[in-house]
KOLSELUM-163239 format. One record per residue: residue number from 0; x, y, z of N, C-alpha, C in turn. Coordinates in steps of 0.2 Angstrom, whole numbers, plus 5000, padded with zeros to 4 digits. Layout:
N
    n  n.xx  n.yy  n.zz  ca.xx  ca.yy  ca.zz  c.xx  c.yy  c.zz
  NUM     X     Y     Z      X      Y      Z     X     Y     Z
...
***
This chain:
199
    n  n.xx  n.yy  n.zz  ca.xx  ca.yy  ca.zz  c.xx  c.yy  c.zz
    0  5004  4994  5000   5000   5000   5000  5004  5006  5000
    1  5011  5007  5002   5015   5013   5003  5018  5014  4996
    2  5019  5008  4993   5021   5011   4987  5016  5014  4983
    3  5009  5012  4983   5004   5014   4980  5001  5023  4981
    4  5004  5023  4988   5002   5030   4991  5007  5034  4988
    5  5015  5031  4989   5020   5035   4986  5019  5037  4980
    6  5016  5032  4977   5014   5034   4967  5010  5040  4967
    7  5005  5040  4969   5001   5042   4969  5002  5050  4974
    8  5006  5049  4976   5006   5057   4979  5015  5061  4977
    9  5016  5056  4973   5022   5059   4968  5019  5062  4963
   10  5012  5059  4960   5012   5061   4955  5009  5068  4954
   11  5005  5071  4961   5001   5077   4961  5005  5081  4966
   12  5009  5080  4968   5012   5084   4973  5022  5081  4975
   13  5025  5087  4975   5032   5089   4977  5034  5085  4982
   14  5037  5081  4983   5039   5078   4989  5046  5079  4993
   15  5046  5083  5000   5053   5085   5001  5058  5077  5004
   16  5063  5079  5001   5067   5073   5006  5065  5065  5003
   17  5061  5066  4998   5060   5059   4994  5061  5052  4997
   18  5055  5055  5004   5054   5051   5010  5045  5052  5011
   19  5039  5046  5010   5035   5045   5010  5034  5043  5015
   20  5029  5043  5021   5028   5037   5028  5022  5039  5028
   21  5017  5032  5035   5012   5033   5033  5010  5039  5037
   22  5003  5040  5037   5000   5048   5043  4999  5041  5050
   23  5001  5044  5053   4998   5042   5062  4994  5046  5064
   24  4991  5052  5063   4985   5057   5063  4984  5059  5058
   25  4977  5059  5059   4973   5063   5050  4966  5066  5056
   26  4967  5072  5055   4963   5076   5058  4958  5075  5065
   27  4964  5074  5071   4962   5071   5078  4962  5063  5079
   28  4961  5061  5072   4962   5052   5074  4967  5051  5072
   29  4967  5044  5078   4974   5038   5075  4970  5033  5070
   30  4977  5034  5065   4977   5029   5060  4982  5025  5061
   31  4978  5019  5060   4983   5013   5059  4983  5008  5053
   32  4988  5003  5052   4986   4999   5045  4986  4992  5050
   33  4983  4988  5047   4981   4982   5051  4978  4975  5045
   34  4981  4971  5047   4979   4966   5044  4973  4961  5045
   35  4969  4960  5040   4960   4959   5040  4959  4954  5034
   36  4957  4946  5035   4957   4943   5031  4962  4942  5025
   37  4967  4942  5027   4973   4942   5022  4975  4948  5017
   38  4972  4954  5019   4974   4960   5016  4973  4968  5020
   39  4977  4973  5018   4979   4978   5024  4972  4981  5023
   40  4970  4984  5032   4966   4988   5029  4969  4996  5033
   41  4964  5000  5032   4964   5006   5036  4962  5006  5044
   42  4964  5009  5049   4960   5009   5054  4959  5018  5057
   43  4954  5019  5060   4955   5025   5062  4949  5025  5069
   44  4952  5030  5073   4950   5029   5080  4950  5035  5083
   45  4945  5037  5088   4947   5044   5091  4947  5043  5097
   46  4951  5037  5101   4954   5035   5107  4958  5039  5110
   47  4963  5041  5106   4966   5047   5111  4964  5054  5111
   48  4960  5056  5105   4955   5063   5107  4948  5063  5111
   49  4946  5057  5115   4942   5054   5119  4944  5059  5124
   50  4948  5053  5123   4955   5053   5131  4955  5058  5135
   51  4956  5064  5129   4960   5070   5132  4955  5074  5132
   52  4947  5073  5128   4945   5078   5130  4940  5077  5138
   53  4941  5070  5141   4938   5068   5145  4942  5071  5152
   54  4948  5071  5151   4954   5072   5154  4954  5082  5155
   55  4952  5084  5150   4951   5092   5152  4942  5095  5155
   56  4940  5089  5153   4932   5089   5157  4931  5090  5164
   57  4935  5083  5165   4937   5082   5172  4940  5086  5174
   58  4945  5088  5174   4950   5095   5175  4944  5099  5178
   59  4942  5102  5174   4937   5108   5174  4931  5108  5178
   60  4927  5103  5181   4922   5100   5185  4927  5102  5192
   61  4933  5098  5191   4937   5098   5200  4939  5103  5201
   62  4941  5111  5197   4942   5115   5198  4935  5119  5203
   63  4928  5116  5199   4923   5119   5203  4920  5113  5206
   64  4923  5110  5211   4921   5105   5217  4916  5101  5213
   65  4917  5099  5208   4911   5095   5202  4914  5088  5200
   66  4910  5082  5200   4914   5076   5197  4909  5074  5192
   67  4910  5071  5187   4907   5066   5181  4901  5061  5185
   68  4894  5058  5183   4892   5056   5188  4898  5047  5186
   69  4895  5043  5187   4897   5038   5187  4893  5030  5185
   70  4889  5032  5184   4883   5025   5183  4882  5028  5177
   71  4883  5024  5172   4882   5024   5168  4884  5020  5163
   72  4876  5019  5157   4878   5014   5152  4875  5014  5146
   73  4871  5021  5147   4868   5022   5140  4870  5031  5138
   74  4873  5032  5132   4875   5039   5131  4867  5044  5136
   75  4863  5040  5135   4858   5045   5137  4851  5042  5143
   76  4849  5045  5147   4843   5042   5151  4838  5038  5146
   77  4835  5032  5147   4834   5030   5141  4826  5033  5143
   78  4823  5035  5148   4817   5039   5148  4817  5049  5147
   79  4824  5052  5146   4825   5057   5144  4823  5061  5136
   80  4819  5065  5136   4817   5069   5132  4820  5077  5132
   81  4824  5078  5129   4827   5085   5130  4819  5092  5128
   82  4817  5089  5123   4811   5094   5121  4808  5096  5129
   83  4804  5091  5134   4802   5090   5139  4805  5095  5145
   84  4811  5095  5145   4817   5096   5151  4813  5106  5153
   85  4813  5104  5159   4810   5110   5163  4814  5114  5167
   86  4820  5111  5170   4824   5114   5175  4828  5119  5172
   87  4831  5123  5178   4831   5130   5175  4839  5133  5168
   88  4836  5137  5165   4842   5138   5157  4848  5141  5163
   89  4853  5138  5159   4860   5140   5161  4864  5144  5160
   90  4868  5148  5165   4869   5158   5165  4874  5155  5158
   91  4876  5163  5154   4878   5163   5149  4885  5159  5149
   92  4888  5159  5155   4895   5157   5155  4896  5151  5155
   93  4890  5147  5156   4888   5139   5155  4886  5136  5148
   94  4883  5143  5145   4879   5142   5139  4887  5139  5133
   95  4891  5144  5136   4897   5142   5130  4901  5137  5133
   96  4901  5135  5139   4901   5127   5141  4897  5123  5136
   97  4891  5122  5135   4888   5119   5135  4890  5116  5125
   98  4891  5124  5124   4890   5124   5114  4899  5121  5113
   99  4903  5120  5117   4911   5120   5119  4911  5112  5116
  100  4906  5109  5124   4905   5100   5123  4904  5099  5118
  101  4896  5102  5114   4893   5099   5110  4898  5100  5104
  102  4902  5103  5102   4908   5103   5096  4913  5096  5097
  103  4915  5096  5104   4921   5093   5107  4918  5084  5103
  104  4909  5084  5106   4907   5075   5103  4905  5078  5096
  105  4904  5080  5094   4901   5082   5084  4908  5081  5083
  106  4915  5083  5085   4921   5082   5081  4923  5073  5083
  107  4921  5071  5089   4922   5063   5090  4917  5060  5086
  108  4911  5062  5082   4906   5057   5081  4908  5058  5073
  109  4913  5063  5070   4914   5066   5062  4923  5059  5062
  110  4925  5058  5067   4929   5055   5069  4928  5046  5068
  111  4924  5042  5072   4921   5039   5072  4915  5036  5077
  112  4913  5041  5081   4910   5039   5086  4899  5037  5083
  113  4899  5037  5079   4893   5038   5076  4888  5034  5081
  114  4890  5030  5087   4886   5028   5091  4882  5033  5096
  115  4885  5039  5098   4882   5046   5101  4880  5048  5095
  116  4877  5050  5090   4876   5052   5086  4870  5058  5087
  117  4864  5052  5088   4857   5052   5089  4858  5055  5095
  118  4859  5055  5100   4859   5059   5107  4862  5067  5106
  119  4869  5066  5103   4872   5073   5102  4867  5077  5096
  120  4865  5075  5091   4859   5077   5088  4856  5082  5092
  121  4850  5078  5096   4845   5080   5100  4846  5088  5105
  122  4852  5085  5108   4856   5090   5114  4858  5096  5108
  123  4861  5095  5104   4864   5100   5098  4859  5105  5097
  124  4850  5102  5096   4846   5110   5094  4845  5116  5101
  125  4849  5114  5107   4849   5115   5112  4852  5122  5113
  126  4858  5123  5109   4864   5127   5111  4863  5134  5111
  127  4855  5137  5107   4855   5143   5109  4851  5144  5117
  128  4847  5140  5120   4847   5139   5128  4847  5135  5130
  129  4852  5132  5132   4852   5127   5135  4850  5127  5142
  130  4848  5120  5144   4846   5120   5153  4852  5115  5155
  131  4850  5115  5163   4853   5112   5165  4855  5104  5166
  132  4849  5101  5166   4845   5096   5161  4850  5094  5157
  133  4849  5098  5148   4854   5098   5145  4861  5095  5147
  134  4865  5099  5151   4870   5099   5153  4873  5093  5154
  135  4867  5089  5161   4868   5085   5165  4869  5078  5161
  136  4864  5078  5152   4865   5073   5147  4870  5073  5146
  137  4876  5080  5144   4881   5078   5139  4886  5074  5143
  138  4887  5080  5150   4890   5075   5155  4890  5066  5154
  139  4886  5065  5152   4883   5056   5153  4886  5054  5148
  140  4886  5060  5141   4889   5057   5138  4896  5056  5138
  141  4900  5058  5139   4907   5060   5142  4908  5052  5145
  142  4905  5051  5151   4903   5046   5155  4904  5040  5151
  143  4899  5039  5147   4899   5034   5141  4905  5032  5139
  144  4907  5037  5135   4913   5037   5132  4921  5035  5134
  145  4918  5038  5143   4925   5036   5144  4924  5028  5148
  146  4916  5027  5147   4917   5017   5149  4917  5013  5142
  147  4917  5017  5139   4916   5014   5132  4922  5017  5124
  148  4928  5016  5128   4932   5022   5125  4934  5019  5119
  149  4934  5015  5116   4937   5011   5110  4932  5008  5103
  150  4932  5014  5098   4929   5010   5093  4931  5014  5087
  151  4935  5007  5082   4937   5010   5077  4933  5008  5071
  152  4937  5012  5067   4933   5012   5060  4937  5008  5054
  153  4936  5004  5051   4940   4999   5047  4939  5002  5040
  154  4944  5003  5036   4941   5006   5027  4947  5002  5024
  155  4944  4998  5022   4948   4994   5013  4951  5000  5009
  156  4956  5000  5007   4959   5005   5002  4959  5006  4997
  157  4956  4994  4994   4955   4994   4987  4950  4996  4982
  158  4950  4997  4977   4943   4998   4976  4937  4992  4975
  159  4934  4995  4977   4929   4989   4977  4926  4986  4969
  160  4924  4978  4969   4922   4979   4961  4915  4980  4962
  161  4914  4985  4957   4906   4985   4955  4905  4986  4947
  162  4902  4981  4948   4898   4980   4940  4895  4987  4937
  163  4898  4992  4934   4893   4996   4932  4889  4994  4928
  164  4890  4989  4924   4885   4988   4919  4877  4985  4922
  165  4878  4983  4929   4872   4985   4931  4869  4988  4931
  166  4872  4996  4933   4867   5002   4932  4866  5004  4924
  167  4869  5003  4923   4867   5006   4915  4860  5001  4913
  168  4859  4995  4917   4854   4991   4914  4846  4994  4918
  169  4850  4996  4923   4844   5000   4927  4840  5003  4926
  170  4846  5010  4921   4844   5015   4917  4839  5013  4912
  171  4842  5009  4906   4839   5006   4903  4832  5002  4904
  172  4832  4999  4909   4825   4996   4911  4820  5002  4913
  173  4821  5006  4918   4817   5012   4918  4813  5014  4912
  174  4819  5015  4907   4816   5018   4900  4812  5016  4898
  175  4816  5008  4899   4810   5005   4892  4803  5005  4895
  176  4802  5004  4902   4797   5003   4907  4792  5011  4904
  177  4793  5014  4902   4791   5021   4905  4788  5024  4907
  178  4794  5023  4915   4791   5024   4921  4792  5033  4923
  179  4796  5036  4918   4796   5045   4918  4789  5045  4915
  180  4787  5043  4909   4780   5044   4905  4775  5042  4910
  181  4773  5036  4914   4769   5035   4919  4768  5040  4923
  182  4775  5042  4927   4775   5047   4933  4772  5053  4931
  183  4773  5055  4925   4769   5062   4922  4763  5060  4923
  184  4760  5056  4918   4751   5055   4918  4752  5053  4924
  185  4754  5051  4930   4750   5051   4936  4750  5060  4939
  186  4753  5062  4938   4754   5070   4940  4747  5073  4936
  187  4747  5072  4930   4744   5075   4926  4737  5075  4928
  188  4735  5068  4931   4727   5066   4932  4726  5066  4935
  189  4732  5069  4942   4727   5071   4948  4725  5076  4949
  190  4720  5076  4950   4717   5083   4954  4716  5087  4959
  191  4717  5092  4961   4717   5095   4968  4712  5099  4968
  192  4705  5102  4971   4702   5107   4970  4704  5113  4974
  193  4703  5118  4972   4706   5124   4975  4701  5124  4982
  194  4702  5130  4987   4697   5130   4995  4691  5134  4993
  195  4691  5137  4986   4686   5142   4986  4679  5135  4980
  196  4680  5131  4978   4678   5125   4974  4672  5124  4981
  197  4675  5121  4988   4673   5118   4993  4672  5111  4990
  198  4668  5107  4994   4668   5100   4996  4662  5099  4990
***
């Protein structure tokens, strides 16, 4: 694969020192190469930017007499509804706490974490008020992640075969079907009566 990469980045770009290695970071993740069924694949993880952003969380909680809870084993209450959440919105100084986190798991979940996904979503329409509620979720998620700190992403390097002529037959099937010529007559023949027509 390195000579492959080498080629390939000889040919579009200068290389100093006419010394190619692979990346061990590619934007916060570790990359690694790993072997998988008798061929290399790609790996990528966001285990040490987990790590450390858990690590400046904590920091931050201990400087204000505050800890991480600890029971936990779902990124989120599994009966918690952010829409619902009544308790009271969070003074400004909190609020960029708050929108600080929510980047911190949106860059782990762009990384590989796509398990928080759905929870970081939800919390995310929150960030122009957030409550405290709110808060107390991302926390959990934190939590999660740091009992659940390992999971990578596997990407094949090769390309995959695909039959285009598959699609081309697709295409062709459509047409001959004429399923764009259908689709129109059905638009055509439906009717809508305007509000002023009535019932």
């Amino acid at each position: 694969m390195t000579s492959y990469v080498s080629a390939m980045t000889r040919q579009y770009y200068e290389v100093q020192r006419q010394q190619i290695v692979e990346p061990e970071f590619y934007l916060r993740a570790r990359l690694k190469k790993k072997q998988l069924d008798n061929r290399y694949v790609l790996t990528m993880t966001s285990h040490d930017y987990v790590k450390n952003a858990i690590a400046n969380i904590e920091e931050q909680l201990n400087s204000k007499g505050m800890r991480l809870p600890t029971r936990v084993s779902t990124p989120m209450a599994s009966r918690y509804h952010p829409e619902t959440n009544s308790s009271n919105e969070l003074p400004s100084g909190e609020i960029t706490t708050f929108q600080e986190y929510i980047g911190i798991l949106r860059c782990a979940i762009e990384i590989d974490r796509v398990d928080i996904l759905t929870e970081v979503s939800m919390l995310s329409a929150y960030q122009a008020s957030p409550r405290e509620g709110h808060l107390e979720q991302v926390y959990r998620i934190f939590v999660y992640l740091k009992k659940k700190p390992k999971l990578t992403l596997y990407f094949d390097p090769q390309e995959p075969g695909i039959d285009h002529a598959w699609f081309e037959g697709v295409a062709l099937m459509f047409s001959k079907n004429n399923t764009v010529t259908l689709m129109n007559r059905c638009l055509e023949s439906t009717y809508f009566p305007s509000q002023e027509e009535g019932p």
